[in-house]
C-alpha positions as CSV (number, residue, x, y, z in Angstrom):
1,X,21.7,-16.2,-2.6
2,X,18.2,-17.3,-1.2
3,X,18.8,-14.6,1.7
4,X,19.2,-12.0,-0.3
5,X,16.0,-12.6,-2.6
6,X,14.2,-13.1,0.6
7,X,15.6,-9.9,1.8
8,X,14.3,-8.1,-1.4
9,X,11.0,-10.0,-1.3
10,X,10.7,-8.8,2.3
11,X,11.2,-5.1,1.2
12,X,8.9,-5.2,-2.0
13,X,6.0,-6.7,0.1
14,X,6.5,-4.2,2.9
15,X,6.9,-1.6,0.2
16,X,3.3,-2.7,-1.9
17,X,1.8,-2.6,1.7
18,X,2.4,0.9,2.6
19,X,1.2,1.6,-1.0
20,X,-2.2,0.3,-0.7
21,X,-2.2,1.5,2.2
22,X,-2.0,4.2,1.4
23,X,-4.2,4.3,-2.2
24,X,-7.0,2.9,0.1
25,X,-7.1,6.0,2.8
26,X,-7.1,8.1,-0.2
27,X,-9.8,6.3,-1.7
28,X,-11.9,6.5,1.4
29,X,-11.3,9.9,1.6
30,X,-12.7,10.3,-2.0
31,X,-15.7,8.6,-1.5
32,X,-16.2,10.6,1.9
33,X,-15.8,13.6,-0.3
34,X,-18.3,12.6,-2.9
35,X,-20.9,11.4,-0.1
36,X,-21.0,14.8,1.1
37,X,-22.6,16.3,-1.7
């Protein structure tokens, strides 16, 4: 049972990663854009 919520734990943690990840290289790249003009 416990390796199986750790399992999903694993996968939601790797998953929220990638998201902000993600959010943040698109944030940059907004603020990039607005620095420009």
């Amino acid at each position: 049972m416990f390796g199986v919520y750790g399992y999903i734990l694993k996968y939601f943690f790797e998953i929220s990663c990638l998201i902000l990840l993600i959010y943040f290289k698109q944030l940059q790249l907004f603020f990039s854009v607005i620095s420009q003009l």
